[in-house]
C-alpha positions as CSV (number, residue, x, y, z in Angstrom):
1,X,-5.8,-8.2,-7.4
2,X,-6.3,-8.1,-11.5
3,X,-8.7,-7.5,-14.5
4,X,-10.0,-8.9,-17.6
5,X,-9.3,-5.7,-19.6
6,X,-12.3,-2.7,-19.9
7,X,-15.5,-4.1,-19.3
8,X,-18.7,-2.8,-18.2
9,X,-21.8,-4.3,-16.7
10,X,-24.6,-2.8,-18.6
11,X,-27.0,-4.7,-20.7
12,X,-28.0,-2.7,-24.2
13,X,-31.5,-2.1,-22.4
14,X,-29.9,-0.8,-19.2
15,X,-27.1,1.7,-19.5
16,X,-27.5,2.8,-15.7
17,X,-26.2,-0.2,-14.2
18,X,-23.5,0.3,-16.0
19,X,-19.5,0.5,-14.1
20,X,-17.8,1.6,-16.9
21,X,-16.1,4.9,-16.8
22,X,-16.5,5.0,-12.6
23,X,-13.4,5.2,-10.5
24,X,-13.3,3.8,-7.3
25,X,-12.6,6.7,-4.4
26,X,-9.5,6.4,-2.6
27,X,-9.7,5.7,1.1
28,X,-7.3,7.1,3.6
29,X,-6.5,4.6,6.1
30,X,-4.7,4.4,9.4
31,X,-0.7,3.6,9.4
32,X,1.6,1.5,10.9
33,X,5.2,2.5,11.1
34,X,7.1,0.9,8.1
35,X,8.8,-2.2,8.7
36,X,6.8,-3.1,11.3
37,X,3.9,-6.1,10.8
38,X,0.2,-5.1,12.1
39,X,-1.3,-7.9,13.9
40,X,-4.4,-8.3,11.4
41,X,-6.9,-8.4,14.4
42,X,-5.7,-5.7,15.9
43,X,-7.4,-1.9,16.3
44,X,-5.3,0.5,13.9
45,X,-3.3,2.2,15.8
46,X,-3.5,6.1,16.2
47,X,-1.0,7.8,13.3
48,X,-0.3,10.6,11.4
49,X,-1.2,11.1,7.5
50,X,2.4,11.2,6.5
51,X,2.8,7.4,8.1
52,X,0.2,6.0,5.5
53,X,1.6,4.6,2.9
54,X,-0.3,4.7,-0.3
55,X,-0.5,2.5,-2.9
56,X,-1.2,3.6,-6.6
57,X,-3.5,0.1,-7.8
58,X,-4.8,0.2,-11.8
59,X,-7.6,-1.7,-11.7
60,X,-11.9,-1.7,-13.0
61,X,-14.6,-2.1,-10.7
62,X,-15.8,-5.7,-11.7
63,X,-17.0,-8.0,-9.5
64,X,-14.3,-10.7,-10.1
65,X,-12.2,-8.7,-7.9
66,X,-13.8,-8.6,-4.9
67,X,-11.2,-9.5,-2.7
68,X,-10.3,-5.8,-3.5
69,X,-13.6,-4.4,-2.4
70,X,-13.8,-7.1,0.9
71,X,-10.7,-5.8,1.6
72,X,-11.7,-2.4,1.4
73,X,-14.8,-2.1,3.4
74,X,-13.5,-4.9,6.2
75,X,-10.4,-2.3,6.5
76,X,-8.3,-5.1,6.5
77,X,-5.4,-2.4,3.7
78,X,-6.4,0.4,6.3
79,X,-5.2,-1.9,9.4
80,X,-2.1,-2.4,7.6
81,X,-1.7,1.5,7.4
82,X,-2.1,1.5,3.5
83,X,-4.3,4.2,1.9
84,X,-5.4,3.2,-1.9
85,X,-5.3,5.1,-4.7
86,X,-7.4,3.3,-7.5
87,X,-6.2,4.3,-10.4
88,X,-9.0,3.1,-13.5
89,X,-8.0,0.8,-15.7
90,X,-9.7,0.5,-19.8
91,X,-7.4,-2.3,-21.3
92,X,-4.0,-4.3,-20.3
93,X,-2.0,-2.8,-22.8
94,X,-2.6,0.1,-20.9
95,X,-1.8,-1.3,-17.7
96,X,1.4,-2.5,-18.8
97,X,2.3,0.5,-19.9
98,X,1.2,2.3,-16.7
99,X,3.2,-0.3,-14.7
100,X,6.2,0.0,-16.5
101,X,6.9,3.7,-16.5
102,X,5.6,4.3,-12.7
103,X,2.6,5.7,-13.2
104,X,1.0,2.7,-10.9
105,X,2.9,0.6,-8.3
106,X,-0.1,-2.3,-8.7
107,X,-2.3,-3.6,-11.4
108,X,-5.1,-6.3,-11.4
109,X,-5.1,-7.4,-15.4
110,X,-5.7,-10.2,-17.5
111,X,-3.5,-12.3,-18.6
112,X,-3.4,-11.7,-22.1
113,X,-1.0,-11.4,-25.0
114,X,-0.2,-7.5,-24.3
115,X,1.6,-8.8,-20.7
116,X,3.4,-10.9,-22.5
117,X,4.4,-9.3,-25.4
118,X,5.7,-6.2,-23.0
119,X,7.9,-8.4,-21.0
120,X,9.1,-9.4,-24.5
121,X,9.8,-5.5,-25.0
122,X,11.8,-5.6,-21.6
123,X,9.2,-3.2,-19.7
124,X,10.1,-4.1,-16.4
125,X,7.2,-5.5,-13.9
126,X,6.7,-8.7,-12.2
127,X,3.8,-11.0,-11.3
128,X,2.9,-11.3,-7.8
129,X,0.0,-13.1,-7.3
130,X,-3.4,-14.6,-8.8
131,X,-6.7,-12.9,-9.0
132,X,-10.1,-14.9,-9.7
133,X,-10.4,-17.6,-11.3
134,X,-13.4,-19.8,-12.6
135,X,-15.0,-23.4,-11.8
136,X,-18.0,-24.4,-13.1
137,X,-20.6,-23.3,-13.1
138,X,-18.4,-20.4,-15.2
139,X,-18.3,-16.6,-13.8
140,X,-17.9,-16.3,-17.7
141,X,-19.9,-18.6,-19.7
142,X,-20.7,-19.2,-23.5
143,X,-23.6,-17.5,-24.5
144,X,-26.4,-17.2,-27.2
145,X,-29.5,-15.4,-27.9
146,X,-33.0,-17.0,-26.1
147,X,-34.6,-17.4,-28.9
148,X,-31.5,-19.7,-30.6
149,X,-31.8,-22.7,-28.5
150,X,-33.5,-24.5,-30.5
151,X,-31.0,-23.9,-33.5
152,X,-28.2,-23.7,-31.7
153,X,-28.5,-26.7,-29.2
154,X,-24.7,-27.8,-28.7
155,X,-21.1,-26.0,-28.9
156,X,-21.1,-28.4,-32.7
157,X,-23.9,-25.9,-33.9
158,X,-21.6,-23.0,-33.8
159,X,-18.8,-23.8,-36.6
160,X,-18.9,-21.5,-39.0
161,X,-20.7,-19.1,-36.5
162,X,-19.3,-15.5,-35.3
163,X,-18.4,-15.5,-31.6
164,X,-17.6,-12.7,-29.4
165,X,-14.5,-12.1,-27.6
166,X,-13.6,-8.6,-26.0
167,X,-10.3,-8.2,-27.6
168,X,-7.9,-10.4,-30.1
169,X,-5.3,-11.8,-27.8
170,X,-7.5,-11.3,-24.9
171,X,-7.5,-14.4,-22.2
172,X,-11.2,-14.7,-23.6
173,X,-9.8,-16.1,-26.4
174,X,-9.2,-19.2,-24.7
175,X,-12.5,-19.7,-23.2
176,X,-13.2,-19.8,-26.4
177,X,-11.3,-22.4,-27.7
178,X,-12.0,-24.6,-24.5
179,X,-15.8,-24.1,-25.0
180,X,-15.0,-25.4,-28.6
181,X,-12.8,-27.9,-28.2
182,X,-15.1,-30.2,-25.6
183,X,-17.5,-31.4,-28.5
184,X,-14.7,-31.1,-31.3
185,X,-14.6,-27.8,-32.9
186,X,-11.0,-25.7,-33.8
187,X,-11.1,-22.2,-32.7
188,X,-9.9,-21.6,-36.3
189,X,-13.6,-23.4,-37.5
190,X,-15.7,-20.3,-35.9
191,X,-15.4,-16.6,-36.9
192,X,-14.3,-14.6,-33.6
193,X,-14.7,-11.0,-33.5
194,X,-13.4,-8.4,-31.1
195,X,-16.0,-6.0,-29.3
196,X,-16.7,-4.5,-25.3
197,X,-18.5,-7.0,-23.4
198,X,-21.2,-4.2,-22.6
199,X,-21.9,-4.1,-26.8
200,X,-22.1,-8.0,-26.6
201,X,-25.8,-8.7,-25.7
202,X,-27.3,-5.8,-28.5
203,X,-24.7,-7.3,-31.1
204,X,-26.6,-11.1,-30.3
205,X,-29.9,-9.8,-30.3
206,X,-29.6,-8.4,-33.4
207,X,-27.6,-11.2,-34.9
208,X,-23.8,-9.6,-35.6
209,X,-22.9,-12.2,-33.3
210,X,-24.1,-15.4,-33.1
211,X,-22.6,-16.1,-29.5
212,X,-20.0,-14.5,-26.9
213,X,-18.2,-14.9,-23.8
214,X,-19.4,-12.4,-21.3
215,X,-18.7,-12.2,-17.8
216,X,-21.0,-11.8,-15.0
217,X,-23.1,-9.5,-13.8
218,X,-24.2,-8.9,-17.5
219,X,-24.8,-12.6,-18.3
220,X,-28.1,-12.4,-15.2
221,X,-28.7,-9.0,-16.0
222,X,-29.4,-10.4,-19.7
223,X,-30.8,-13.6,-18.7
224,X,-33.2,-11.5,-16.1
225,X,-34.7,-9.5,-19.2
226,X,-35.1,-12.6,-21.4
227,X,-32.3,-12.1,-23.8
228,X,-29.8,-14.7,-23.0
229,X,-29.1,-18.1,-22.5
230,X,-26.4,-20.2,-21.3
231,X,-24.9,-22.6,-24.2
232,X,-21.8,-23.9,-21.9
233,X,-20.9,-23.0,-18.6
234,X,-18.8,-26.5,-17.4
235,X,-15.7,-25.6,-19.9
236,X,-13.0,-24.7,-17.5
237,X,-11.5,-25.8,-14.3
238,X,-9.7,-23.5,-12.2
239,X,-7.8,-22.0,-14.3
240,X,-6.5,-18.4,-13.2
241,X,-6.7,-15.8,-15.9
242,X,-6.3,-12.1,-13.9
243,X,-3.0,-11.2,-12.0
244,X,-1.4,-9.1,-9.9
245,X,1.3,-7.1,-11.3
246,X,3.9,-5.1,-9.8
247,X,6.3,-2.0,-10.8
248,X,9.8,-4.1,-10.6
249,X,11.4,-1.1,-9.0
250,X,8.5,0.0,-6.7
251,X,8.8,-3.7,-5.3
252,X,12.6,-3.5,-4.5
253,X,12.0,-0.2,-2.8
254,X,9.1,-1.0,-0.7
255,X,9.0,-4.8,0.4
256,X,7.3,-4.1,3.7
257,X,4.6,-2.0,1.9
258,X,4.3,-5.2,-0.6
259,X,3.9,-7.2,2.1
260,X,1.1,-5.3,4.0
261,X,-0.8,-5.2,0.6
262,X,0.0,-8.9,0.4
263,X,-1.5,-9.7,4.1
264,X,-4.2,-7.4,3.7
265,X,-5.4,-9.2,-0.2
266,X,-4.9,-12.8,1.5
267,X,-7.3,-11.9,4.3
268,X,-9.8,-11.0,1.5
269,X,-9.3,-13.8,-0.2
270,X,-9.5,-16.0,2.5
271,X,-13.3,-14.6,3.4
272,X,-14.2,-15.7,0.0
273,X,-13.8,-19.6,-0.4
274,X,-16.2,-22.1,-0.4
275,X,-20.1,-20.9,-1.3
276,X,-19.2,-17.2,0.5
277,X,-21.5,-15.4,-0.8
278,X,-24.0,-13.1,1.3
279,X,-26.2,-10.2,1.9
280,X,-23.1,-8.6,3.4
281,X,-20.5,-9.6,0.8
282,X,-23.6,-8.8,-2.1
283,X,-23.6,-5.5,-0.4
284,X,-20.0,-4.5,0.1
285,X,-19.6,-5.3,-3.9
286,X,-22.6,-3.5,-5.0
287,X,-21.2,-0.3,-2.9
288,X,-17.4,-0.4,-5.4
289,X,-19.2,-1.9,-8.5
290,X,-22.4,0.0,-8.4
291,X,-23.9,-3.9,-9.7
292,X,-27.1,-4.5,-7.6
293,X,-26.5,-7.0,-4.6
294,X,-29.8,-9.1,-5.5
295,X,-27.9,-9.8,-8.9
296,X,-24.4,-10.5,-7.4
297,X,-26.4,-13.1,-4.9
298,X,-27.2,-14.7,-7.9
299,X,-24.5,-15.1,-10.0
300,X,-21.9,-17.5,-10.6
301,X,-19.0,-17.3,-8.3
302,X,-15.2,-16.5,-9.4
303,X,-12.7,-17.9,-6.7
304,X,-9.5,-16.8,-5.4
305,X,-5.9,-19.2,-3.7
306,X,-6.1,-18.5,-0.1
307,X,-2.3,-19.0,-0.6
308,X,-1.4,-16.2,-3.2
309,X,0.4,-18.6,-5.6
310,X,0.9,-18.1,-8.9
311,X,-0.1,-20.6,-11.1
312,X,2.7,-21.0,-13.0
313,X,1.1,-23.6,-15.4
314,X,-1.8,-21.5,-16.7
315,X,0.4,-18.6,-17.6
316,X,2.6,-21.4,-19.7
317,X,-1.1,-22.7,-21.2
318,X,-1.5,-19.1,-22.3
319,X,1.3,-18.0,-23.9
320,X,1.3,-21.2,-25.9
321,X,-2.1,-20.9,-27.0
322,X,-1.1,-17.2,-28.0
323,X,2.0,-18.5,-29.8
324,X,-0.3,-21.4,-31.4
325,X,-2.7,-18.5,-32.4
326,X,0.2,-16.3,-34.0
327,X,-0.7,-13.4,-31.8
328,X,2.6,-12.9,-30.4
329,X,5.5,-11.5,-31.6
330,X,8.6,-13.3,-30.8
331,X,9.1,-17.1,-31.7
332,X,10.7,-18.9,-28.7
333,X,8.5,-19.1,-25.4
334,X,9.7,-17.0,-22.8
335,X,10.6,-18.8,-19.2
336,X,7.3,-17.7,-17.2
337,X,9.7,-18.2,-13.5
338,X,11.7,-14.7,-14.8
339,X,9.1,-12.3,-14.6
340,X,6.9,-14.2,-11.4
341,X,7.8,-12.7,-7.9
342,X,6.9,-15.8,-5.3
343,X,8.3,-14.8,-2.4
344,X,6.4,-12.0,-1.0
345,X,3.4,-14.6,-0.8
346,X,5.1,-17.5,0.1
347,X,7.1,-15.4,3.3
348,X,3.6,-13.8,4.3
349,X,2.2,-17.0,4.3
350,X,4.5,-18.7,6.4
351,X,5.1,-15.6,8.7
352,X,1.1,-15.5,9.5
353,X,0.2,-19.0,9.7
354,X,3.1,-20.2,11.6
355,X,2.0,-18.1,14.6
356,X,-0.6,-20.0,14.8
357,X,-3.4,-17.0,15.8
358,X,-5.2,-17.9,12.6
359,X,-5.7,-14.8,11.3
360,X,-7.1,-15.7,8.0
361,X,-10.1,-17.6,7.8
C-alpha cells in the first residue's frame, strides 16, 4: 500500500471526475481474536466491535493502489478482523510526518526525497513493503500536447523545453531523467517545473509546459478529449516507486495486526498479476476512486510483487539520483537495510504458502 504524493484525476475540461479532496469511508469488518491467523478462505467468524482491530492507513484514492480497493471490496482486511480507517493523504512530507508522530499506523507514499530526508531527521518509521510499480507500456508516461507531434517528434526535441513534474524531489523526477536519458539528454538540459498533476494538461494546452509526466487515469481522460499524446511510454522497467510505510512503534506493538494487513494486501496483490484487469476489477476501482470503469479498462496497468519484497535496489537508485540532483540534505548515503522491515512479508509468505492450500492466487 503507497502513493505518489497529492494527485487528482481530473482533466482541466472535467473537474467532476476529479478524486481529489475525497476520502475513502472506513469499513467496519469482522474480527478475529488477536494472535490468531484467519484461514483466508474462511467465513468471518461472528465477533464483537471491540475484537476489530483498526488500522489508521494515510493514503489517496488513485488507481495505482488498487490492491487497497481489491482488498477492500473482496473483504479479504475484513476476514482478517481489520476495520480501516483511511486517513487522506495530500503530499509525503505530510505522510512522514503523520507516520512519525502517530497520527497514522500505515501510509502508501512515494518514494521521494521527503522519506528520505526524515529518516535523516531520525523520525522513526520503517518500510514494509512495495506498492505499484510500472512496465511498459508506462501507468505514467511522457506526455505532450496533440497538436506538438509534429515539432516535438522524439525525447531529443525537448532540450531546452519545460517539463512537468508534480513536485521537486518527487520520484517523478526520475521518470524524467529516464525518459531523457534513452536518446541522450541530461535532466539538467530541460527546464523542470513543479505543479499538481491535475493542473498539468491546462498548463500544456496553453504552452507553460511543453511536456509532463502524468499518471493515469488523466493521461486517457486527456487523450479521450484530444488533448494529449504519448511522447514515451517504454522508459522504465519495473521499477517500484510507492511504499508501504509503517509507525516503528505501532509495528513492535502490534505484529499480529501487521501481519493480518500483510496477508490481507498479498491476496490483493496476488488477484492483480498478469493482464488482470476486468469489468469487476474496473468496477471495484471506480467505486474508491470515483474514475469511470470504461477508462480504468483502458488504461495502462501498474503491477504489484505477489511476494511483498522490498526492492531494495530501487530505493538505493533513488536516493542517489536525489544526492546526484542536490536535493538532499545530508552528504553520505544512508544504508537503505536500516529503515526496511522484511520480515513480516517474508514470515507471511512462508507461513501461507507452505501449507500448501494456495490461498493466494
Amino acid at each position: 500500500m503507497t502513493i505518489l504524493v497529492a494527485c487528482g484525476i481530473a482533466p482541466a475540461q472535467s473537474p467532476s471526475t476529479t478524486t481529489e479532496g475525497i476520502a475513502l469511508d472506513s469499513r467496519a469488518a469482522p474480527a478475529t481474536e488477536e494472535g490468531t491467523a484467519p484461514d483466508p478462505g474462511a467465513a468471518p467468524a461472528a465477533s464483537t466491535d471491540d475484537e476489530i482491530q483498526t488500522i489508521r492507513l494515510g493514503s489517496i484514492p488513485v488507481i495505482i493502489f488498487a490492491p487497497l480497493f481489491v482488498g477492500i471490496e473482496r473483504g479479504y482486511f475484513a476476514e482478517e478482523g481489520l476495520n480501516l480507517d483511511l486517513v487522506p493523504i495530500q503530499r509525503t512530507n505530510d505522510a512522514v510526518v503523520q507516520l512519525a508522530v502517530g497520527d497514522v499506523d500505515v501510509a502508501m507514499i512515494g518514494g521521494n526525497a521527503g522519506v528520505f530526508h526524515a529518516i535523516n531527521r531520525g523520525l522513526r518509521f520503517q518500510i514494509i513493503a512495495p506498492m505499484h510499480r510500472e512496465r511498459p507500456p508506462l501507468a505514467t508516461p511522457l506526455v505532450i500536447r496533440a497538436d506538438r507531434v509534429d515539432e516535438i517528434q522524439s525525447v531529443a526535441d525537448l532540450r531546452g523545453k519545460r517539463i512537468g513534474v508534480n513536485g521537486i524531489g518527487a520520484a517523478i523526477e526520475y521518470w524524467v531523467d529516464q525518459a531523457l536519458a534513452q536518446e541522450g539528454v541530461r535532466i539538467d538540459d530541460v527546464h523542470v517545473i513543479a505543479m499538481r498533476f491535475p493542473d498539468m494538461p491546462a498548463a500544456l494546452a496553453s504552452g507553460t509546459l511543453d511536456a509532463a509526466v502524468i499518471p493515469e487515469p488523466l493521461v486517457t481522460i486527456n487523450k479521450d478529449q484530444g488533448g494529449l499524446a504519448v511522447l514515451a511510454e517504454d522508459f522504465m522497467n519495473d521499477v517500484t516507486a510507492t511504499y508501504v510505510l509503517s509507525n516503528e512503534t505501532w509495528l513492535a506493538d502490534n505484529p499480529t495486526t501487521a501481519r493480518a494487513c500483510m496477508r490481507a494486501s498479498l491476496r490483493a496483490c496476488r488477484d492483480l498479476q498478469g493482464d488482470y484487469m476486468d469489468a469487476e476489477i474496473a468496477e471495484t476501482i471506480e467505486t474508491d476512486t470515483q474514475v469511470p470503469a470504461a477508462v480504468i479498462m483502458r488504461s495502462p496497468l501498474s503491477y504489484d510483487k505477489p511476494d511483498g519484497r522490498v526492492p531494495i535496489d530501487d530505493l538505493e537508485t533513488l536516493q542517489e539520483f536525489f544526492m546526484r540532483r542536490g536535493l538532499l540534505e545530508y552528504e553520505e548515503l544512508l544504508d537503505v537495510n536500516t529503515f526496511v522491515h522484511t520480515h513480516i512479508a517474508t514470515e507471511v509468505v512462508a507461513e501461507v504458502d507452505g501449507e500448501g492450500e494456495a490461498p493466494f492466487r
